[in-house]
C-alpha positions as CSV (number, residue, x, y, z in Angstrom):
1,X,-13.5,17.2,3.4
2,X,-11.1,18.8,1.3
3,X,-13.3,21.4,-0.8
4,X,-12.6,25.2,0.1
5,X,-13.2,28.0,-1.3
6,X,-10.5,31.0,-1.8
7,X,-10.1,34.5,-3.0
8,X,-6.8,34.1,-5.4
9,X,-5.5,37.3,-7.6
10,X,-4.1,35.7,-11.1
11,X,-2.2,38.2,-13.2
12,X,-2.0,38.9,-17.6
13,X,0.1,35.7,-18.5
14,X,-0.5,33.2,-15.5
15,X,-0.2,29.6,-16.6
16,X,-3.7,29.3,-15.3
17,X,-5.1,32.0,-18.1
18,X,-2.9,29.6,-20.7
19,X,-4.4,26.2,-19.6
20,X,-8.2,27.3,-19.8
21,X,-8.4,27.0,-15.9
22,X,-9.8,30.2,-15.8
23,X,-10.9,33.1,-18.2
24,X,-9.5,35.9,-17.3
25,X,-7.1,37.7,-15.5
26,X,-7.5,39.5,-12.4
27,X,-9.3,37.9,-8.3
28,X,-11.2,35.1,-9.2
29,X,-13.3,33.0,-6.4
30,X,-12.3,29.3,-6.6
31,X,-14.3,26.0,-5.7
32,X,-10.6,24.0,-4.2
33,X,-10.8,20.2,-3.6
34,X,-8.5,17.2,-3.8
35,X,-8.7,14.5,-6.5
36,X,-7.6,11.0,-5.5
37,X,-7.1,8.4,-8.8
38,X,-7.2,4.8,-7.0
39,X,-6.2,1.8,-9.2
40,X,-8.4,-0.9,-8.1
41,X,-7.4,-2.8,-10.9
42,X,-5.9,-5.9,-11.1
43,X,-2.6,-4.4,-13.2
44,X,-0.9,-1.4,-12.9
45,X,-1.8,1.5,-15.0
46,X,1.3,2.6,-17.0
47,X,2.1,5.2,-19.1
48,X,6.2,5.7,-19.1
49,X,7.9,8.4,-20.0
50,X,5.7,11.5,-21.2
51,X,7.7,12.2,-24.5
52,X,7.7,8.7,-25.8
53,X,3.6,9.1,-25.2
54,X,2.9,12.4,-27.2
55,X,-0.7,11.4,-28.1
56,X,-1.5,11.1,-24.6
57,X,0.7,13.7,-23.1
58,X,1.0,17.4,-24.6
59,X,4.2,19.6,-23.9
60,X,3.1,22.4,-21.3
61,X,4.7,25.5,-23.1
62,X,4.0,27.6,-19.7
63,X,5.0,25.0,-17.5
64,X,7.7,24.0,-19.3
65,X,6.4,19.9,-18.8
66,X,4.1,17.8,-20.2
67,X,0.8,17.1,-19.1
68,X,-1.8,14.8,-19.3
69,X,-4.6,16.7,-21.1
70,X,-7.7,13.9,-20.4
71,X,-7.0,13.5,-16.8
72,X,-10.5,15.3,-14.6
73,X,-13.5,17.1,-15.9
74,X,-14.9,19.2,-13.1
75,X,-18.7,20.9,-13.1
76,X,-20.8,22.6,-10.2
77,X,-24.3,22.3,-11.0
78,X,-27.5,23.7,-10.0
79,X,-30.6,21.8,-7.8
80,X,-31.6,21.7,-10.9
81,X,-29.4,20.2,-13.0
82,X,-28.0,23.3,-15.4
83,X,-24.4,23.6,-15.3
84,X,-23.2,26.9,-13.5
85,X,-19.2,26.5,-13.6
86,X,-17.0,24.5,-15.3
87,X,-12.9,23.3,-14.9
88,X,-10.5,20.8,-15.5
89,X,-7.2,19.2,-14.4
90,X,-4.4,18.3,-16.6
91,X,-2.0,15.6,-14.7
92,X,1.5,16.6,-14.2
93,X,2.8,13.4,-12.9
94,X,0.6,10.1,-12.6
95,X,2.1,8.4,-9.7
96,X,2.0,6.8,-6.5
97,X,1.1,8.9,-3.9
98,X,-1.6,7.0,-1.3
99,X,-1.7,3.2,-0.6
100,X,-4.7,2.2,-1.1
101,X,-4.5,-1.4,-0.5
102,X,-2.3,-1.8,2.3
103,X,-1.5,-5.5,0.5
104,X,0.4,-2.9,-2.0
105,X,3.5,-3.6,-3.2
106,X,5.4,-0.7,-2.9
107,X,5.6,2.5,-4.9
108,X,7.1,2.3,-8.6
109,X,6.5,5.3,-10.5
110,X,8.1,9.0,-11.1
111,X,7.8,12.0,-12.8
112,X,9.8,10.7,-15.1
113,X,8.3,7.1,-15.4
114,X,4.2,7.4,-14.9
115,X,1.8,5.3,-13.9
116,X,-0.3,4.3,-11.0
117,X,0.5,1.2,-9.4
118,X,-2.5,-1.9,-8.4
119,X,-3.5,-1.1,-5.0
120,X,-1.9,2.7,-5.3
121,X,-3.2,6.1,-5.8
122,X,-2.8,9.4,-7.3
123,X,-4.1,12.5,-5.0
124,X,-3.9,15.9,-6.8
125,X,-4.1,18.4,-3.8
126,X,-6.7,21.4,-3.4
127,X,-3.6,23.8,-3.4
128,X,-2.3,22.9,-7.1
129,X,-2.7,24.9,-9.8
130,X,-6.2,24.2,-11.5
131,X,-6.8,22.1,-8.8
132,X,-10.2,23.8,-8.6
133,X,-13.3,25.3,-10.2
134,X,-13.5,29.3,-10.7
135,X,-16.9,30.1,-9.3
136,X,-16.0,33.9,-10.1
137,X,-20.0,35.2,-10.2
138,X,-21.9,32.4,-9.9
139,X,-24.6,33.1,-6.8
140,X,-24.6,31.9,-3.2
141,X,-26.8,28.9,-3.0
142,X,-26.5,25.2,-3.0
143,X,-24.9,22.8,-5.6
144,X,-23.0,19.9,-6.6
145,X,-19.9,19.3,-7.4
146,X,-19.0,16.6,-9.8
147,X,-15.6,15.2,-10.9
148,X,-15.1,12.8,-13.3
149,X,-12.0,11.4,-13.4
150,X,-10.6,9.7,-17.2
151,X,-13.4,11.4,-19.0
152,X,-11.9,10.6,-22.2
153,X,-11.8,7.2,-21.3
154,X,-8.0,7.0,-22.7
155,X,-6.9,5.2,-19.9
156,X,-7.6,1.3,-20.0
157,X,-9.9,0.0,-17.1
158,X,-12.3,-2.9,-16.0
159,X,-14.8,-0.3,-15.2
160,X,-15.7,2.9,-16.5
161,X,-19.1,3.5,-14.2
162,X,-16.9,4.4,-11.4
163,X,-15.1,7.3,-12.7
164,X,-17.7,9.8,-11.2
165,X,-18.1,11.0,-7.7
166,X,-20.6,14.1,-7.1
167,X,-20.8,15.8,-3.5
């Protein structure tokens, strides 16, 4: 219920032009939609602080923070299966933001100190930057959108066949 689509103007130099969340400058048409990382686990997922994990986390030169390159893979595809626009999210923070288990202990994680605690989840909102997929020229008609969420399978998990979720 979170998927919108808006009409955003991005200027030579935006972030978003640096980070490969679109491909050029000027109004682009974008596919919005929140991104919620539960940990159904039975640990917590933890990462720690960013610069002690450079081969997970890469320094943002145009944000000026790191982020985590492997986070979401985002595609909208045809009824017929051909890929018509791709995206991607880099995680800023990986933290507690929803309670999914209201058993939950409480929240432990920061900015500063990352992870995703048991029973906890992550929600990266439709209004963040490359929170989206540019569907600059791509026809009216109907398609899918598909995110998959640790594509790079970098974080450690029970199960991997859940990491997908097409509407």
């Amino acid at each position: 219920d979170s998927v919108e689509f808006t009409t955003d103007f991005f200027p030579e130099g935006s972030c978003a032009i640096f980070e490969g969340c679109i491909v050029e400058p000027g109004e682009r048409r974008l596919l919005r939609f929140d991104t919620l990382t539960p940990n159904l686990g039975n640990a917590d997922l933890f990462f720690g602080a960013p610069a002690d994990n450079e081969d997970i986390f890469e320094f943002s030169q145009c944000h000026n923070h790191f982020h985590f390159e492997s986070y979401a893979a985002y595609r909208v595809i045809d009824l017929d299966g051909h890929v018509v626009a791709d995206g991607h999210k880099q995680a800023f923070c990986l933290i507690d933001t929803d309670r999914i288990d209201p058993t939950a202990g409480p929240p432990q994680y920061s900015c500063a100190f990352q992870g995703i605690t048991r029973g906890w989840g992550d929600n990266y909102s439709a209004g963040l930057d490359c929170q989206w997929v540019d569907v600059t020229g791509v026809p009216p008609g109907e398609y899918l959108l598909e995110v998959v969420v640790n594509r790079e399978w970098v974080m450690d998990e029970l199960d991997f066949t859940n990491n997908f979720a097409t509407v």
